[in-house]
N, C-alpha and C positions, 0 to 999 in steps of 0.2 A: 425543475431541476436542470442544472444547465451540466454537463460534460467538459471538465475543463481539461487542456494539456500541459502536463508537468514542463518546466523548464527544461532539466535535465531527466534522461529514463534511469528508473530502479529497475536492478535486472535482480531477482529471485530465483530461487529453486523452489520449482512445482512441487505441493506438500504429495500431490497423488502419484505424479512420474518420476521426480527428482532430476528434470530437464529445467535449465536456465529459460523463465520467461521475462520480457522486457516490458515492464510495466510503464505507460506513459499519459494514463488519462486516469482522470479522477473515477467516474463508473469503473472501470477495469479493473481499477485496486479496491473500491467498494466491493465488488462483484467477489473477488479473492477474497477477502477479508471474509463477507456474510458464505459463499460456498464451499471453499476448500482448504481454509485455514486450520492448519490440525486443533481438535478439540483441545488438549492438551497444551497449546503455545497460545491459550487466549487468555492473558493477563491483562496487567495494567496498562500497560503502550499497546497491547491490540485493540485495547477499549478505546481506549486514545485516540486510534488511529481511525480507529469506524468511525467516530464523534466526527475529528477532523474533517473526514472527507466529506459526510454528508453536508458538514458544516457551509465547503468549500463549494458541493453542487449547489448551496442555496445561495450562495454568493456572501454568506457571514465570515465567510476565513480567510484567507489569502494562500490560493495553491500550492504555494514553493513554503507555508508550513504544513501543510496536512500533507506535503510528499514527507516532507521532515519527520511528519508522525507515522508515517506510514514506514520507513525506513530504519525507523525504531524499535519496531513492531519486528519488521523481519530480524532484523538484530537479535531482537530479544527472544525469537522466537528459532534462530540458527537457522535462518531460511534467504537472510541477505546472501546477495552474489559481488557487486558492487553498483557502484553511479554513474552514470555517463553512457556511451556509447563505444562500443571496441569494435 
């Protein structure tokens, strides 16, 4: 599985701190996803988004969409901050 880096960083709110983290590699957002995603905010775009990314380490996705999944996921899960860098 290869680590890839998002185009642009998803910047989140930590489901355990509620401090903005800037999410910019595909492991990174895997890793949040499988550890510290609230139980409660894992629907249908956090499934999504898991799919996606592992998708992306195997090299079957294209990164700048499993950031797209993955940004949906916090969306839907009231955990987006925004996209880019500030």
């Amino acid at each position: 599985m290869r680590d890839e880096q998002f185009d642009v960083p998803v910047t989140i709110e930590s489901a355990p701190t509620g401090r903005p983290v800037s999410v910019t590699r595909t492991v990174q957002a895997a890793t949040l996803l499988v550890d510290t995603w609230p139980d409660e905010n894992r629907g249908p775009k956090y499934r999504a988004a898991l799919k996606a990314m592992m998708d992306a380490m195997e090299q079957r996705r294209a990164v700048g969409s499993a950031r797209r999944a993955f940004t949906a996921a916090a969306k839907e899960a009231h955990l987006f901050v925004r996209e880019g860098r500030r």
